[in-house]
C-alpha positions, 0 to 999 in steps of 0.5 A: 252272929247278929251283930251289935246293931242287932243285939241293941235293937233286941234290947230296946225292944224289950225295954220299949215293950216293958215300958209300954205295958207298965205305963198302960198298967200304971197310967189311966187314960194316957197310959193307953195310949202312951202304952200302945206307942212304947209297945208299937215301937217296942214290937218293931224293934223286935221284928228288925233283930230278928231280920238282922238275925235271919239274914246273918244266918242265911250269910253264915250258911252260904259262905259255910256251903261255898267253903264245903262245896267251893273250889278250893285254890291257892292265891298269892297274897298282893297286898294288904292295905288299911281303909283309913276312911272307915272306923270302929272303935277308933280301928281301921279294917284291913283288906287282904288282896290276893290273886289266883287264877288271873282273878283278884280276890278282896276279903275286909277283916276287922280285928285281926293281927295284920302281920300274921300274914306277913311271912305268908305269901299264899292263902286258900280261897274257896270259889262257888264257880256257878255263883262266881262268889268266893270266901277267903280262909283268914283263919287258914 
C-alpha cells in the first residue's frame, strides 16, 4: 500500500533511530550528541512513512468510493502505448486510452500482461460526475 519509498523510509528510520539510541548509550560525550542526530533524523524518516502511508490510504479510499459510488460506463479501448521515458526495473508502464461519452479517459499500469487486452474492445469506467475524477477497472 506505501510503496517502496515508503517502506525503505520506515526502515531507515528504525535503523536510524537504533543507531542513535546505541550510540548515545555506547559513546560518552560525543554519543550525546552523535545519538541525538541519528534519532532526529531517524524520527523524521518515521514521520515521512507515515504520511506516505496516510496519503495512500486516503487514494485507495476515494478511488474505492468512486468504483461504489461512481457511474459506471462502458468505453471503447483507442489505444495502448508504452511510455518508454519512464522506467522501473528496467520496465515501461503502459497507458490504456479509452473513450466513452465524447470523453477520453487515461489510466497508467505497471506490471500488467499488456495483450490481456488485445481481444478486448470495451472496458468499464467508473466516473464521479461531481468531481469529474474516474477510475478505469484494469482488473474487470
Amino acid at each position: 500500500m506505501i510503496g517502496i519509498a515508503g517502506l525503505t523510509l520506515g526502515i531507515l528510520g528504525v535503523a536510524f533511530t537504533l543507531v542513535g539510541l546505541i550510540s548515545y548509550a555506547a559513546i560518552p560525550g560525543l554519543g550525546m550528541l552523535l545519538g541525538g542526530i541519528f534519532v532526529l533524523i531517524g524520527v523524521v524518516f518515521l514521520l515521512m512513512t507515515m504520511l506516505l502511508t496516510r496519503s495512500a490510504k486516503r487514494f485507495e479510499k476515494k478511488m474505492m468510493d468512486i468504483v461504489i459510488q461512481g457511474r459506471k460506463v462502458e468505453a471503447n479501448i483507442i489505444e495502448i502505448r508504452q511510455n518508454t521515458m519512464i522506467s522501473v526495473n528496467r520496465r515501461h508502464p503502459y497507458y490504456l486510452v479509452c473513450e466513452a461519452e465524447g470523453q477520453l479517459f487515461e489510466s497508467e499500469y505497471f506490471y500488467q500482461d499488456v495483450h490481456r487486452f488485445d481481444e478486448r474492445e470495451t472496458i468499464d469506467v467508473y466516473i464521479d460526475d461531481q468531481s469529474h475524477d474516474y477510475v478505469v477497472d484494469l482488473d474487470s
